[in-house]
Structure formats: C-alpha cells, structure tokens
C-alpha positions in Angstrom: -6.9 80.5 -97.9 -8.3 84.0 -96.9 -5.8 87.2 -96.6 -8.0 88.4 -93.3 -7.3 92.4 -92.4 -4.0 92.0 -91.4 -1.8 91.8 -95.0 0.6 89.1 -92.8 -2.3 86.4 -91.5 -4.4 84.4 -93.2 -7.1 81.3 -92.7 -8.6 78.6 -93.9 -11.8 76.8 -92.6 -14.0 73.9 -92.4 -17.8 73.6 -91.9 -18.9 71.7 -88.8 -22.3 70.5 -89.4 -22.7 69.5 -85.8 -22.8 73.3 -84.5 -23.1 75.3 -88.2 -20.3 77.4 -88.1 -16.9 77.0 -89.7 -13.8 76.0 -87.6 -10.9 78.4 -88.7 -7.1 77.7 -88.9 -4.7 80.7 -89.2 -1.5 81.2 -90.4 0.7 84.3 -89.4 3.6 84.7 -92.0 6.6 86.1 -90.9 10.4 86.5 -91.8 11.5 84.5 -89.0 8.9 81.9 -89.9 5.9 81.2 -90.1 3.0 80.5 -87.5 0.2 78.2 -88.0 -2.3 78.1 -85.5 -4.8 75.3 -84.4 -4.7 74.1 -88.1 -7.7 72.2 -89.7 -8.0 70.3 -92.7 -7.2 72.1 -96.5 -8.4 71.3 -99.3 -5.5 71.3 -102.5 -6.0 75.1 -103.5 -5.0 75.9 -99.7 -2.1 73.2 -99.8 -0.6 74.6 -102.7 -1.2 78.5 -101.1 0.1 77.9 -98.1 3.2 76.2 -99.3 3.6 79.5 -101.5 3.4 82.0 -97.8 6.6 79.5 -96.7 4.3 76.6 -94.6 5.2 76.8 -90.5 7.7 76.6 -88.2 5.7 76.6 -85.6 2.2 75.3 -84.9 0.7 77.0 -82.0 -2.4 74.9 -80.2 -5.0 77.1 -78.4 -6.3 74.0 -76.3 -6.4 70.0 -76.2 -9.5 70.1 -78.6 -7.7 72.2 -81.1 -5.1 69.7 -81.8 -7.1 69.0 -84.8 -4.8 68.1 -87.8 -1.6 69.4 -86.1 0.0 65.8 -86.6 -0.7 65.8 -90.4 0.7 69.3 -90.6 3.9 68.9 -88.3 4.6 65.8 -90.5 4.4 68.0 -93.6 6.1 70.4 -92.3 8.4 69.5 -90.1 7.3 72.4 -87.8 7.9 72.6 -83.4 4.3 72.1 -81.7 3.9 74.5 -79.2 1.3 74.4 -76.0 0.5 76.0 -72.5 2.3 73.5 -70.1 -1.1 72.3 -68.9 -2.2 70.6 -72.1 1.2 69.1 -72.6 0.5 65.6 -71.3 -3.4 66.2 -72.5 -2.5 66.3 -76.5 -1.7 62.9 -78.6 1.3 64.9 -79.9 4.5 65.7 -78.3 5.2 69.2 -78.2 8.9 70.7 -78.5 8.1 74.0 -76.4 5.6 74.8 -73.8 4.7 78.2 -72.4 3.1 80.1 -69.8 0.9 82.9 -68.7 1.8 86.0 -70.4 4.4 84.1 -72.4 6.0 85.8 -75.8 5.7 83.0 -77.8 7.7 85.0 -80.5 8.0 89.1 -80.8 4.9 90.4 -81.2 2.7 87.4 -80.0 2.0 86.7 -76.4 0.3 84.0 -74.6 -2.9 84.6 -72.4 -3.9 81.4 -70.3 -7.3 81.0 -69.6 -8.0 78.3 -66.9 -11.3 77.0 -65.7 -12.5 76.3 -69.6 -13.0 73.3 -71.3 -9.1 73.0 -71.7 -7.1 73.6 -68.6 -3.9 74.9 -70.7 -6.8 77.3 -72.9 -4.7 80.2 -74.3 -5.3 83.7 -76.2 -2.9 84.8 -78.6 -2.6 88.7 -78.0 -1.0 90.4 -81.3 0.3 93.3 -79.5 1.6 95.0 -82.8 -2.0 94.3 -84.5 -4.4 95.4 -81.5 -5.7 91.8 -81.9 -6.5 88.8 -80.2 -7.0 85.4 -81.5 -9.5 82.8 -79.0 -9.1 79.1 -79.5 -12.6 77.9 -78.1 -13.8 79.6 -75.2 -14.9 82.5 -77.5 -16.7 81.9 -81.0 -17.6 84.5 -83.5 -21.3 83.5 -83.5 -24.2 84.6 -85.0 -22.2 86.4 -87.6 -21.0 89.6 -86.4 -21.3 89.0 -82.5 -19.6 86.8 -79.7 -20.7 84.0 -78.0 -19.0 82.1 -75.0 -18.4 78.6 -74.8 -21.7 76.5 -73.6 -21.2 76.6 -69.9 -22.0 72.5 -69.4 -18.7 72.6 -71.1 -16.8 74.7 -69.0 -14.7 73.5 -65.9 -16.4 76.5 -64.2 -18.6 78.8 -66.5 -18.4 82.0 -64.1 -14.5 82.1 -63.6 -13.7 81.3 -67.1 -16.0 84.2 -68.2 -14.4 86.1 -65.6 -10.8 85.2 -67.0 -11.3 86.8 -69.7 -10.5 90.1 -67.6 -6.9 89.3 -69.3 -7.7 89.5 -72.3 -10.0 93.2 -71.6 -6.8 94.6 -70.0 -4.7 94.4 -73.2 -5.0 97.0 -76.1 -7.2 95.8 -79.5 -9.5 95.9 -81.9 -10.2 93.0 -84.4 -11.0 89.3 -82.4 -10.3 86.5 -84.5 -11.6 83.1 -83.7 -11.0 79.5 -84.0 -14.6 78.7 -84.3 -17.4 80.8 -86.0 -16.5 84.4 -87.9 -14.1 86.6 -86.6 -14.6 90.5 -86.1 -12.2 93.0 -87.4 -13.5 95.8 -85.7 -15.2 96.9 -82.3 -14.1 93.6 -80.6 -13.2 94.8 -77.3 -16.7 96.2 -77.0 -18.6 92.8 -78.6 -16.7 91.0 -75.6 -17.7 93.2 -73.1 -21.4 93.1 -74.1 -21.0 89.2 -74.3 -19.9 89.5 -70.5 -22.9 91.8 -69.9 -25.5 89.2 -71.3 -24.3 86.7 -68.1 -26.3 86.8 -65.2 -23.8 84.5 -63.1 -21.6 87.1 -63.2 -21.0 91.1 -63.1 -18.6 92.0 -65.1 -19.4 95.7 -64.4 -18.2 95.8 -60.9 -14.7 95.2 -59.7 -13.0 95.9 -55.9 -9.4 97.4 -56.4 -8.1 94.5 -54.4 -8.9 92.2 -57.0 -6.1 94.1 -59.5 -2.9 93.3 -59.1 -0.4 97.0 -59.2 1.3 97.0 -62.6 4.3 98.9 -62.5 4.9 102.1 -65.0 8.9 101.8 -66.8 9.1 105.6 -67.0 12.3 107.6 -65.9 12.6 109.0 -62.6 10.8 110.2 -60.9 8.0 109.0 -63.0 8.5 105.3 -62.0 5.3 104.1 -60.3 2.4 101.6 -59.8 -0.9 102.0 -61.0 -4.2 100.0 -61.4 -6.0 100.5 -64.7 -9.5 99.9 -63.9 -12.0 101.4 -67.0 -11.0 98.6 -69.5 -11.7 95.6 -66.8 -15.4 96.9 -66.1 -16.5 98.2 -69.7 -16.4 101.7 -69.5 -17.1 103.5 -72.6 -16.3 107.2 -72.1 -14.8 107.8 -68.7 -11.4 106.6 -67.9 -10.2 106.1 -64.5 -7.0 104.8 -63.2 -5.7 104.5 -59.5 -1.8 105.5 -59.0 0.5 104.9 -55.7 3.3 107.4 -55.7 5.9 106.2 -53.5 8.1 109.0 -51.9 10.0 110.9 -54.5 7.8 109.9 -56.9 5.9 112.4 -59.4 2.5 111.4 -61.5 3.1 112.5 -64.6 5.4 116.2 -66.7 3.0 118.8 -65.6 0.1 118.7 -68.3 -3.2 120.2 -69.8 -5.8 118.6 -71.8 -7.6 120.8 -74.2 -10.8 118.3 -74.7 -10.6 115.9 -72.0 -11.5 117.3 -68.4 -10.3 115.2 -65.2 -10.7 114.9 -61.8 -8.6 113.6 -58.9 -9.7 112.5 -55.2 -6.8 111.1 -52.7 -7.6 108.2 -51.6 -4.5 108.3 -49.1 -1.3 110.1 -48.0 -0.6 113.5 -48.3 1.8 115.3 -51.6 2.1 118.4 -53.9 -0.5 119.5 -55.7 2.0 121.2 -58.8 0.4 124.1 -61.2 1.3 127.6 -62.8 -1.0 128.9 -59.8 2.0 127.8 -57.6 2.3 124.4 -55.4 -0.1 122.9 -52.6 -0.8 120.5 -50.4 -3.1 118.1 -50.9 -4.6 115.2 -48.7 -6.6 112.1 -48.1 -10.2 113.3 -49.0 -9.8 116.0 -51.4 -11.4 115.9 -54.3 -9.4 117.9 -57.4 -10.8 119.4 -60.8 -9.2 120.1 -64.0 -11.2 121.7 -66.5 -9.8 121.8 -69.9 -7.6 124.4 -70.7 -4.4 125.9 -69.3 -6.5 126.4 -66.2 -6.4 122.6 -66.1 -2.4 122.4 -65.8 -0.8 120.1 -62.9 1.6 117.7 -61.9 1.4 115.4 -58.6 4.3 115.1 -56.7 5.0 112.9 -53.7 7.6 115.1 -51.5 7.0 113.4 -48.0 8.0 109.9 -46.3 4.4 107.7 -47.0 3.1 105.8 -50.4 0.3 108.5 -51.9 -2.5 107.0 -53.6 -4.5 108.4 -56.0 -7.7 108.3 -58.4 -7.7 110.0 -61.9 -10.7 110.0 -63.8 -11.2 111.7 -67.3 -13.5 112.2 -70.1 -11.9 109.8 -72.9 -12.0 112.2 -76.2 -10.1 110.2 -78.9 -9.3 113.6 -80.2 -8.0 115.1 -77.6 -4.6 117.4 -77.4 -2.6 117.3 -74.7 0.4 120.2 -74.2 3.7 119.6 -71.7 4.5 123.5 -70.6 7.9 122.5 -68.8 9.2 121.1 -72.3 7.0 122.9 -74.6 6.0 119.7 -76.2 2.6 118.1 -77.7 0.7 115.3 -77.8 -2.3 114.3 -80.1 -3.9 111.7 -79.1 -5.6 110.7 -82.6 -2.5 110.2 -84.4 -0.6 108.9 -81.0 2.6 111.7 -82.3 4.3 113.8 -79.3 5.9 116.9 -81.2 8.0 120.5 -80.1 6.0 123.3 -80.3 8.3 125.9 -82.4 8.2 126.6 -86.4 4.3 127.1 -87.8 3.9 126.3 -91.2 1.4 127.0 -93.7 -1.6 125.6 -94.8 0.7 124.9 -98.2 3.7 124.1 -97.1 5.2 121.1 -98.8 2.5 120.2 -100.6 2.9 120.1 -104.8 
C-alpha cells in the first residue's frame, strides 16, 4: 500500500490491461475506524499492511461497478457496506447503510451523488477537512497528470453527467484522487475545469443565476443572508463574483477594506445603504459601485427598508490579500486564513532564540 499526500489515506492498485491504467482502492484510517473505499484485490505485503492501519469498518462503494472485491473484504473484515440508495438493489451485496445527496457519511467525509453516469447511485467522496475529492468512475486520472471523463457511450447521459459535476466545483479542494488511473495531489479543481472545457456538448463556462440554488450564510445577525457563489461553477481564475439577497434588516458583511483586492458592486434590485467613513447613502437598482483598494475602499451594505436587496460583488482574487475590519479593529490575512486584533507591534526579533 501507498501512504498518498495525506499522512491518514492510503491505496493499493491493480493493472487493468483492458484500458492500461491501474484501478485504485483507498483506505482512510481513522480513530473511529477505518474506511476502505471501492477496494480491489491485494497482494500479501498489502494484506499484512493493511491489517497493521486496523483493516475497515466500513467499505464505502462509489458505484455498482466498484463493488469489486467488497464481498471478499466485508468477509475479512467484518466491515458495514455502505452505498447511495440508488445502487442498493443494483450491487450483489447487501449493504447495512445507504445515503444520500450531500450525505456525511462520517465527520469529515461527505457524499456527492452524481446521477446520469454509468451508475445511477454514482457518488464523490468530498474530504472537507483535506480540500479533496475522491471520484469512483466518472472521473479517471488519465494520461498521467490530467483528467479524463468517463467514455460518453457509457454514460446514462454524457452532457448532464459532465454537467453534474458542478457539485463537486462548488466545494473547496485541491488534490482529486481517483478510483481508476493516477490521482492528482495538486491543482485539481483547475485539471477538472479544463476537462469540462475540452467538451463541446456542453459549456461549462456559462451559467444563468436561475440555475443556482440560494445557499444560506450561518453568520450572526444581522449578517444572516442568501447568496449565490457563481466564480467556482464557471471556472474563473482571478475574478471572484458572488450575488447576495439582503432581506430587510439584513447587512452584507462588518464594514471592510481590502488592501490588494479591488471590488465592485452593481444592484441588481431594491434599494439599501451604501455604509463608509465618507458617511451613509442610498443606493439603487442600476448603480454600479467601486472600491479601490485602500481605506478609500471601506463599506458595509445595509438593507434598512421593507424589500429583499439583491446584489453583485465582484473582486480581484489576490491569495495574498489583507483585509482590515475598522468597527472592531481587527485583521484578516487571507494567506494564512488567521483574523487577528490590531494592538501590540512586536519586533522583527521578538521571540525568536
């Protein structure tokens, strides 16, 4: 078995010679047990390895033709089969536990159905703690170092399962592993993206707003709203853009300045407060807004009338960017992902030996 990038997961393969790239099992080791995932066939080192991490408690199947050797291993084992509850009745094992879309399978692991594959119960495994994402079989690793979809002929329908895969660009990662072919550790959001560029049955490019759904933000009031994150879906690269409704009462975000990133606002409906050191004003459907970097830049949107206000942010997106929170003299850095109070300076020296 190889110890991947991740200290906690590991994999073991098998050559196909029918397509020429190995098919992958994984194991994710864990305190609370372990989690083996479409496993294949080992060989005696990887037997006695894998019965050194603590074997499974569970075995996670990614789609009907990754049942592979889960039998053999649950009968070893003695671990709980788990599937999306479309491929329950499609496997020749019973499973203990199905799951759903957007499922937590355990802490930290989350189930991403994928419908209109080969496999109508197709999941991702998101590992939201890793930034990574695990495909069964509608995503290889192939040639070496890129992605490659599943061959459409084998595909329930090839332009909405590509398109499916929208889930998977709205979540937060890095490395992709796969079940079938090599897995990337790094860049794999943007290997994905280009794979959905190289269609020409679809446009992955281009989305209308009514095809989001409104996620709701968890934040204390008044900063409790809905928003529709819409750069990740379409492959941006270096603009962000974002559309929020502000329901009466409701405020954006603390009022804020960006000392790398610039932004820009236009109302797309409604009327609300326009918040900034420069003193409050009212702005409408139509207007287009500018904040250069800088304390120039500083705002805060607030809804103060009776109507939903709907807006779209768009911003420069500067991984080193530094953002400052007048009202509560705090900080943020974006590189490091670390809000702290602006107070005591120290020296260049200070604590060091």
């Amino acid at each position: 078995m190889k110890r991947l990038i991740f200290e906690d997961i590991y994999s073991w393969s098998v050559f196909s010679e029918a397509r020429q790239i190995d098919f992958n099992g994984h194991l994710w080791v864990r305190e609370d047990g372990n989690i083996a995932i479409d496993p294949v066939a080992m060989c005696d080192a990887d037997r006695a390895q894998f019965e050194q991490l603590g074997g499974a408690k569970w075995i996670v199947i990614t789609n009907r033709d990754h049942e592979r050797e889960a039998a053999a291993f649950q009968e070893w084992t003695e671990a709980e089969i788990i599937v999306h509850e479309a491929d329950a009745d499609l496997l020749d094992i019973k499973p203990e536990r199905t799951i759903s879309d957007r499922e937590m399978i355990v802490p930290g692991l989350q189930a991403i159905h994928l419908p209109y594959g080969k496999s109508p119960g197709e999941i991702a495994l998101y590992f939201s703690d890793k930034n990574a994402v695990l495909f069964g079989d509608i995503v290889a690793g192939e040639p070496m170092g890129r992605l490659t979809l599943l061959a459409d002929d084998k595909l329930e329908d090839a332009s909405k399962a590509a398109m499916q895969l929208r889930k998977v660009l709205a979540l937060q990662f890095s490395a992709i592993l796969v079940g079938d072919g090599h897995s990337l550790f790094r860049d794999g959001r943007q290997e994905l993206v280009e794979c959905l560029q190289a269609r020409s049955d679809i446009y992955i490019n281009r989305i209308n707003i009514d095809e989001m759904e409104w996620v709701h933000r968890d934040g204390p009031l008044p900063y409790n709203f809905e928003y529709k994150d819409i750069d990740p879906l379409i492959g941006a690269k270096n603009i962000g853009y974002c559309v929020y409704r502000l329901p009466p009462g409701k405020a954006s975000f603390p009022m804020h300045l960006h000392h790398f990133a610039e932004e820009m606002c236009y109302v797309m409906e409604g009327i609300c407060t326009l918040k900034t050191p420069r003193g409050d004003f009212e702005v409408r459907e139509g207007d287009f807004i500018a904040f250069p970097t800088g304390p120039v830049g500083t705002h805060k949107f607030v809804n103060e009338g009776d109507a939903p206000v709907t807006l779209l942010i768009l911003g420069v997106t500067t991984p080193h960017d530094v953002c400052e929170y007048p009202d509560s003299n705090k900080v943020l850095s974006i590189a490091v992902q670390e809000i702290y109070r602006k107070g005591e300076s120290l020296s260049y020296f200070d604590g060091e030996i």
